[in-house]
C-alpha positions as CSV (number, residue, x, y, z in Angstrom):
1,X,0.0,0.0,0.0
2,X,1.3,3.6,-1.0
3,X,2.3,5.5,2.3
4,X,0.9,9.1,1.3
5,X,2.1,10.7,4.7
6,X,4.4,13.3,2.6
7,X,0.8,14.3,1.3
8,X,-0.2,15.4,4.7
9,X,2.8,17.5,6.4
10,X,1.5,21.0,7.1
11,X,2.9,24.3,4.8
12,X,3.1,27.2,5.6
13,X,4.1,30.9,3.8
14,X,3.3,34.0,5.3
15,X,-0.2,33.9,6.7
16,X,-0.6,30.9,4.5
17,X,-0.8,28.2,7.5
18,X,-2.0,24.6,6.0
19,X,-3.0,21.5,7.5
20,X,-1.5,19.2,4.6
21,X,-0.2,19.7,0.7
22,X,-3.4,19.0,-0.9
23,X,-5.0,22.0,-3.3
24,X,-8.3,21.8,-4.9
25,X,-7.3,22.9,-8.3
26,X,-9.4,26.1,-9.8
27,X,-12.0,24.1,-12.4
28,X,-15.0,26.1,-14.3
29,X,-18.1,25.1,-13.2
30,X,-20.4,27.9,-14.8
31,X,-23.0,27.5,-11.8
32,X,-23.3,31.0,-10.7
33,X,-26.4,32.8,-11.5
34,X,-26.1,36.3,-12.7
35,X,-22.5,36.4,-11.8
36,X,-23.2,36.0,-8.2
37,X,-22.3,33.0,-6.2
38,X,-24.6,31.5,-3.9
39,X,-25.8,28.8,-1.6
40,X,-25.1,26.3,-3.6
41,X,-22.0,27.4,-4.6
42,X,-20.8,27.7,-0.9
43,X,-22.1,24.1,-0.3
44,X,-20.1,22.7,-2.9
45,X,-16.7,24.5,-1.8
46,X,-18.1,23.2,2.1
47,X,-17.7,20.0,1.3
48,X,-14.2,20.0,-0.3
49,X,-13.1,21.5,2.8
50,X,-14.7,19.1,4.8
51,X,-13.2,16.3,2.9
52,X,-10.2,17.6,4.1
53,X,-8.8,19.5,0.9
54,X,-5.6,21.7,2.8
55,X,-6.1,24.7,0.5
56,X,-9.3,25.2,-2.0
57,X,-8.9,27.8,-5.0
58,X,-12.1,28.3,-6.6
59,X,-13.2,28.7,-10.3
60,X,-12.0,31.5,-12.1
61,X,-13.8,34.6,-11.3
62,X,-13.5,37.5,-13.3
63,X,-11.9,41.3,-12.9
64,X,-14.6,44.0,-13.6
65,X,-14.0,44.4,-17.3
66,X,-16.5,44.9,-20.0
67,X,-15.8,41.8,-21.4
68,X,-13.9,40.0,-19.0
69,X,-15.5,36.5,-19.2
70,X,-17.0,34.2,-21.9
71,X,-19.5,32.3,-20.3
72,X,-23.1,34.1,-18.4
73,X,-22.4,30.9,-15.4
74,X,-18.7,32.2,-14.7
75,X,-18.8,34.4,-11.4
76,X,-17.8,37.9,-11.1
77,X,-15.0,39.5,-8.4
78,X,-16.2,42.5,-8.5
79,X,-19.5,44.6,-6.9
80,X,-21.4,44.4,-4.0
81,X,-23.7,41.3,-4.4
82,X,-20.9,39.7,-6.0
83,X,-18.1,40.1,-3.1
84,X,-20.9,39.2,-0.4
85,X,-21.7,36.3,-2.1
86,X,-18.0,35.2,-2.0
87,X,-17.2,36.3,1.3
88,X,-20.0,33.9,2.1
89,X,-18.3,30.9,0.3
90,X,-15.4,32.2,2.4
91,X,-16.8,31.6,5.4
92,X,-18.6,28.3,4.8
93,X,-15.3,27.2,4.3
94,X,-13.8,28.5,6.9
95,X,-16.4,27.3,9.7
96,X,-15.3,23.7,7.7
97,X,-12.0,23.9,8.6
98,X,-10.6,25.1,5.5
99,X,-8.4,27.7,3.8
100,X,-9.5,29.6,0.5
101,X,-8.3,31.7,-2.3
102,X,-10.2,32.6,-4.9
103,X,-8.7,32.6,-8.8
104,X,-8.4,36.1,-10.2
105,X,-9.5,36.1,-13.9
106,X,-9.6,37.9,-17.3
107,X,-10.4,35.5,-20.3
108,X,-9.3,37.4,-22.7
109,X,-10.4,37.0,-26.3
110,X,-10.7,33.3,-25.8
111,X,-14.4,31.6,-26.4
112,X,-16.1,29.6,-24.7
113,X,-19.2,28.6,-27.3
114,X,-20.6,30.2,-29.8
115,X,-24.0,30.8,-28.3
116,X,-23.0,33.5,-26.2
117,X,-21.2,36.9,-26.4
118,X,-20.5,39.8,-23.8
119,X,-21.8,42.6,-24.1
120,X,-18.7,44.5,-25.2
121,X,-15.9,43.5,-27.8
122,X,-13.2,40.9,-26.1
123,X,-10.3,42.5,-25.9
124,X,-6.4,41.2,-26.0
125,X,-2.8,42.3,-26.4
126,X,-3.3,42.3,-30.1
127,X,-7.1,41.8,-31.1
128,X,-5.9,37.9,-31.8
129,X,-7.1,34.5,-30.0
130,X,-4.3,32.6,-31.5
131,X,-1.8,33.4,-34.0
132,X,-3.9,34.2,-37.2
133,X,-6.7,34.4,-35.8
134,X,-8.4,37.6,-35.2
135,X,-10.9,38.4,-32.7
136,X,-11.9,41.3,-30.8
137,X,-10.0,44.6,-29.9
138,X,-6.5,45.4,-29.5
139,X,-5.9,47.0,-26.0
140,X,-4.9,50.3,-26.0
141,X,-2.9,52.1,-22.9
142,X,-5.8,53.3,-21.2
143,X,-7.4,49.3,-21.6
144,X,-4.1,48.4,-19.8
145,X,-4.0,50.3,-17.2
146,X,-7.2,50.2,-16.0
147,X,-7.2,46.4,-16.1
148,X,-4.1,46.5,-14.4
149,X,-6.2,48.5,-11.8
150,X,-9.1,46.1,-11.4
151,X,-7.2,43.2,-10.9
152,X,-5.6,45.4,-8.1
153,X,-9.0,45.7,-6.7
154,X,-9.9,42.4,-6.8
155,X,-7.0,41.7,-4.6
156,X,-7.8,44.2,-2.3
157,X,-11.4,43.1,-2.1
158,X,-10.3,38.9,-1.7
159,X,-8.3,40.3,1.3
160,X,-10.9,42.4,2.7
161,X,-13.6,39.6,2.2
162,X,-11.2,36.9,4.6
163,X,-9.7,34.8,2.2
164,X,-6.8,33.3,3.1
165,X,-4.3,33.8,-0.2
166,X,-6.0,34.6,-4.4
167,X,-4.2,32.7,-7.1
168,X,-4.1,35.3,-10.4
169,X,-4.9,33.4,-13.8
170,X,-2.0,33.9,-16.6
171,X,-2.3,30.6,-17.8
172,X,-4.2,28.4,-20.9
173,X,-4.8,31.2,-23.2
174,X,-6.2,33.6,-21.5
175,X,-5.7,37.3,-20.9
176,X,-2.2,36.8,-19.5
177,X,-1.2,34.1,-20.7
178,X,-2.0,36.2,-24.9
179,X,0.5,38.7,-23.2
180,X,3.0,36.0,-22.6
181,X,2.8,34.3,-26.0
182,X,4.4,35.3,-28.9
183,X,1.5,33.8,-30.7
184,X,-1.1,36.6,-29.6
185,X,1.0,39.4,-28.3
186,X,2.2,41.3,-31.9
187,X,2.6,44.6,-29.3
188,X,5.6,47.1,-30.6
189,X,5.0,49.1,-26.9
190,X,6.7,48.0,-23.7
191,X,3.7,45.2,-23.1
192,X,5.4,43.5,-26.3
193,X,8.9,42.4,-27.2
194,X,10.4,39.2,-28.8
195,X,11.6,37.6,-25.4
196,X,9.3,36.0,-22.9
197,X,10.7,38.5,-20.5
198,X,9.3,41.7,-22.3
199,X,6.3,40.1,-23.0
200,X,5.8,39.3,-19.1
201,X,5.8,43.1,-18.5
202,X,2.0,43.0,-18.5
203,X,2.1,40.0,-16.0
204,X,4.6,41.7,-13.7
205,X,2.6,45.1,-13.5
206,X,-0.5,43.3,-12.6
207,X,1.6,41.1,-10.0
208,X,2.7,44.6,-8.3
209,X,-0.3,46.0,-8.6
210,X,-2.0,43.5,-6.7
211,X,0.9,42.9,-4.2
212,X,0.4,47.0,-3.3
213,X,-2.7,46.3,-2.9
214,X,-2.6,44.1,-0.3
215,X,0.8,44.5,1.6
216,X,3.5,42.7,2.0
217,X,2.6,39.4,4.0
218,X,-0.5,38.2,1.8
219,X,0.6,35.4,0.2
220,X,-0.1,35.3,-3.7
221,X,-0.2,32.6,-6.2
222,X,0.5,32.6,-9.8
223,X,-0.9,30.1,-12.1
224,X,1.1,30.0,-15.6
225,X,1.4,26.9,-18.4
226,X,3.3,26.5,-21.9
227,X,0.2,24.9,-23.1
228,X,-2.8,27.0,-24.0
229,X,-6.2,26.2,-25.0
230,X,-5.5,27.3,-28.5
231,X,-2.5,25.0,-28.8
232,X,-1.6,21.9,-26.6
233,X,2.2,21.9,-28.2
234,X,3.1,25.8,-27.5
235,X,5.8,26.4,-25.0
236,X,6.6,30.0,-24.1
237,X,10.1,28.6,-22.8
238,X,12.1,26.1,-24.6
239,X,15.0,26.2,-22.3
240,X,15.8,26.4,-18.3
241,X,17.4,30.2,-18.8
242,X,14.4,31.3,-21.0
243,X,12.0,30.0,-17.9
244,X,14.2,32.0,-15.4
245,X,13.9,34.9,-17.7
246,X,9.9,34.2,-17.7
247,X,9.2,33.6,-13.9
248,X,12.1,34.9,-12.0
249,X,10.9,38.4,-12.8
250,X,7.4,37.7,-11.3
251,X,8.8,36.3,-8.4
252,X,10.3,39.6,-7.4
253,X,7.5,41.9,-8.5
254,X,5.8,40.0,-5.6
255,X,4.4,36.4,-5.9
256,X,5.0,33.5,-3.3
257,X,3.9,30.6,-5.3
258,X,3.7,29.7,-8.9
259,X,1.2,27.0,-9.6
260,X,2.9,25.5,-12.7
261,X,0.1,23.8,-14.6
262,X,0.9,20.6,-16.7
263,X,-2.0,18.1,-18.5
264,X,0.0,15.6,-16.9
265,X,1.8,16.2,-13.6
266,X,4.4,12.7,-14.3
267,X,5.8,14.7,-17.4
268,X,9.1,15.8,-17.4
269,X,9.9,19.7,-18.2
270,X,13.2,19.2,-20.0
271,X,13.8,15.7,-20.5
272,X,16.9,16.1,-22.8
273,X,18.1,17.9,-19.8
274,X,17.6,15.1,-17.0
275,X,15.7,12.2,-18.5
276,X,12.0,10.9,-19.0
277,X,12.0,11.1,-15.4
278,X,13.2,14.1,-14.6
279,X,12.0,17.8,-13.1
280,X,8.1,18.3,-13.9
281,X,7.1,21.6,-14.3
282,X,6.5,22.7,-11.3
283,X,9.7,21.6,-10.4
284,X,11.9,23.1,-12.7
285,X,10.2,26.5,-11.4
286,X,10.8,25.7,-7.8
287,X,14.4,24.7,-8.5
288,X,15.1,28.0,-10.9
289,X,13.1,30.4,-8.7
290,X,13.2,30.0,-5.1
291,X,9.8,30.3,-4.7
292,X,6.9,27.5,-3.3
293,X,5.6,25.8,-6.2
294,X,2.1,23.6,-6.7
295,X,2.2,20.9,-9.3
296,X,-1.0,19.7,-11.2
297,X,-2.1,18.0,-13.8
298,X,-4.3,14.5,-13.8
299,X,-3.5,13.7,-10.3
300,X,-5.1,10.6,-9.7
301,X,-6.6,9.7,-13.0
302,X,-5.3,7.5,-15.6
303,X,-6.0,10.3,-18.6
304,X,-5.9,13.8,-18.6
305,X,-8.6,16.6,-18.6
306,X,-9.1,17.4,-22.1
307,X,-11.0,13.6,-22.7
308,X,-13.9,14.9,-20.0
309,X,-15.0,17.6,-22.4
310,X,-15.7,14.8,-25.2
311,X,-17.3,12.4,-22.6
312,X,-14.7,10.5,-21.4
313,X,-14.5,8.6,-18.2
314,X,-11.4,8.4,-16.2
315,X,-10.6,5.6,-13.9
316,X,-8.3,6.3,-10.6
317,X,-4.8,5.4,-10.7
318,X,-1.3,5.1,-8.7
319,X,-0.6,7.9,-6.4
320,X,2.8,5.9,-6.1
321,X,4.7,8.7,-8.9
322,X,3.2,11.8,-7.4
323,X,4.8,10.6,-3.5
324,X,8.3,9.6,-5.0
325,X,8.1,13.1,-6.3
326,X,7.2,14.6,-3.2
327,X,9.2,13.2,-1.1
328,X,12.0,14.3,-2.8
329,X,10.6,17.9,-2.4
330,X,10.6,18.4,-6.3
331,X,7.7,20.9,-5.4
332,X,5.8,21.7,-2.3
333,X,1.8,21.6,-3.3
334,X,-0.2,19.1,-4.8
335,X,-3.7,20.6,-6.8
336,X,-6.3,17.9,-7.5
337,X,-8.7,18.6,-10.0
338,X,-11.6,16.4,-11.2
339,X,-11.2,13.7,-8.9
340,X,-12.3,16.3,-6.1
341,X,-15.4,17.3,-8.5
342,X,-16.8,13.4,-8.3
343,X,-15.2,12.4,-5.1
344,X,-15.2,14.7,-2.7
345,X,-14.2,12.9,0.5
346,X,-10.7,12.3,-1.7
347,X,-8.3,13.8,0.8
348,X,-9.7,11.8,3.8
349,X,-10.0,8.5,1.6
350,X,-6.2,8.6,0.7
351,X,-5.4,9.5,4.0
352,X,-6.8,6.7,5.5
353,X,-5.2,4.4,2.9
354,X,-8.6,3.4,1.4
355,X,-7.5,3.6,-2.3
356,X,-10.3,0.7,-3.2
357,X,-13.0,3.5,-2.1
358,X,-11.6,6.5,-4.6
359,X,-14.2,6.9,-7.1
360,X,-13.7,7.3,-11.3
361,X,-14.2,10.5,-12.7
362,X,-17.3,10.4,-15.1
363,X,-17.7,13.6,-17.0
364,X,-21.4,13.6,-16.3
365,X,-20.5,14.9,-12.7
366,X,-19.6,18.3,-14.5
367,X,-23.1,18.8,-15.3
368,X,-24.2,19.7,-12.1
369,X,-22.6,21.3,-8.6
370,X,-22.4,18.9,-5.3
C-alpha cells in the first residue's frame, strides 16, 4: 500500500498556515447565477473542505471588465452582491475547517461557445485568439492600465472579504497568458517584445499591482502553463534560462507561489536535460526560482482533462509517482482537480489508505454542482 504521509505534512508561507499539501485545483463550473455566487456554490466549496482538501482555490472569477469572461455561469469578483456572495463561500469554508483563495481572472479574447457573447468586444494584447486568428479589440494604454487597476481591486477586495491567499490566472490562453505568448502578443509598446521576459511586462505590473494592494505578508499565487487552449504543443520557454527569464521576474514583483500547470503532472519539463523522469514543471520553477511551487495536472486519473470535455470517463490510478516526487521535495503543493469534483471525501480516503473507495471520474458529474 502507497504511504501518502508526505501528502499530509503542514505548509506554511506567510499567513498561509495549511494542514497538509493537498489544493483543490481552480476548475469552471459555470454555476453562478447572474454572476453572483450562492448557496449552492458555498455548499459545494463546504464539502471540499470538509473532505479535508488543505487549501481550496475556486473557479475563475473575473476582474470588472466589460468583457472580462465568456460564459453568463462564470462568477464575477467585483461589486457588492458579487463580493458578499463570495465572502459567504469564504466563510462556509472557513467554519469547515478550511483555507481559501479565490482565482483572479480575465479570459481574454478566448471563447467559450458560440451561443453566447458579452456585451462589449473581447479585448487582447493584439485583437488575436491565437496566432492568425483575429478576434476582438486590441488593447490600448488606457485598456491596460485600468485592467491593471481592477485586478488590483480584486486583490484588495479577496483580502478584505477573509480569504486566506487569491491565485491570479496567466495561464491556458487567457488574458495573461496572450501577453506571454508570442503567438497573440504582436505589441511594438513595452507590453510586447520578442523575449518572454518583455512580453511578461504585462504579467509583472499586474503582480505589483495587486501585491500593493494588499501588503506585504498576503501570500499570492501565480498560475502559468506552456500549453494554451489554442494549442496543446506551444511552450513559451524552450529552455531552463528562458523560464528564469519568464518567472524569476514575477517572483520579485511580488508572488510567493507559482502553480505551474501541466496536463499531466508525471511529465518531465526538459527531459533532454535530465531524462524521462526528470523535473516536472512545477519543479523546474521551484528549483530556478526560489519560490513554493504547486504541481497539477491528472493527479489521480489514468487520462488527462481534455478527454472529459468529449465524454470521457477516467478511472483512478497510482498515487505511487506523485509521492516519489514529493518526497524528494521536487515541489511543495499538490492541486487535485476532477477527482475532487466526483469524489469529494478524496483527501480523507487517501489519508486513510482506502484507495479501493476512490471513485472514477465520469464527465457527467460536471453537469451539475455537489
Amino acid at each position: 500500500m502507497t504511504n501518502t504521509d508526505i501528502l499530509f505534512q503542514p505548509f506554511a508561507l506567510k499567513t498561509l498556515d495549511l494542514p497538509n499539501r493537498i489544493v483543490m485545483a481552480p476548475m469552471t463550473r459555470t454555476k453562478a447565477e447572474n454572476g453572483i455566487p450562492g448557496a449552492i456554490n458555498a455548499e459545494y466549496y463546504r464539502k471540499r473542505a470538509e473532505g479535508g482538501v488543505g487549501l481550496i482555490l475556486s473557479e475563475g472569477t473575473v476582474v470588472d471588465r466589460p468583457a472580462s469572461r465568456n460564459d453568463p455561469g462564470i462568477p464575477f469578483f467585483h461589486g457588492d452582491a458579487a463580493i458578499a456572495g463570495w465572502k459567504a463561500v469564504a466563510d462556509a469554508v472557513h467554519a469547515a475547517g478550511g483555507k481559501m483563495g479565490p482565482q483572479i481572472w480575465h479570459t481574454g479574447s478566448t471563447r467559450a461557445s458560440t451561443e453566447w457573447e458579452p456585451d462589449a468586444p473581447v479585448e487582447s494584447p493584439s485583437g488575436l485568439l491565437g496566432p492568425d486568428q483575429p478576434r476582438g479589440n486590441t488593447m490600448s494604454d488606457s485598456d491596460i492600465a485600468d485592467t491593471i487597476a481592477a485586478f488590483a481591486k480584486a486583490a484588495l477586495d479577496a483580502k478584505n472579504a477573509g480569504f486566506d491567499t487569491f491565485e491570479i490566472h496567466g495561464a491556458h490562453g487567457y488574458l495573461i497568458d496572450q501577453f506571454f505568448w508570442s503567438g497573440t502578443n504582436l505589441r511594438t509598446d513595452r507590453f510586447g517584445g520578442k523575449t518572454i521576459a518583455e512580453r511578461s511586462t504585462f504579467a509583472r505590473e499586474v503582480v505589483a499591482a495587486m501585491r500593493a494592494a494588499v501588503g506585504p505578508d498576503f501570500p499570492i499565487i501565480l498560475r502559468v502553463s506552456q500549453w494554451k487552449q489554442q494549442d496543446f504543443t506551444a511552450r513559451l520557454a524552450t529552455t531552463p534560462d528562458e523560464m528564469t527569464s519568464w518567472l524569476a521576474p514575477l517572483v520579485e514583483a511580488g508572488v510567493d507561489i507559482i502553480h505551474a500547470s501541466q496536463r499531466r503532472f508525471w511529465e518531465p519539463e526538459f527531459p533532454e536535460i535530465d531524462g524521462e523522469k526528470g523535473l516536472n514543471f512545477a519543479g523546474w520553477a521551484k528549483k530556478l526560482t526560489g519560490a513554493a511551487t504547486i504541481s497539477v495536472g491528472s493527479v489521480g486519473l489514468n487520462s488527462d482533462f481534455i478527454g472529459a470535455f468529449s465524454g470521457e470517463s477516467s478511472q483512478k490510478s497510482s498515487l505511487d509517482g506523485l509521492v516519489e516526487r514529493m518526497e524528494r521535495n521536487e515541489f511543495d503543493l499538490i492541486a487535485v482537480g476532477r477527482a475532487l469534483i466526483t469524489d469529494a471525501q478524496w483527501p480523507n480516503k487517501v489519508a486513510k489508505g482506502a484507495f479501493d473507495q476512490l471513485e472514477d471520474f465520469s464527465p457527467a458529474a460536471l453537469a451539475e454542482l455537489v
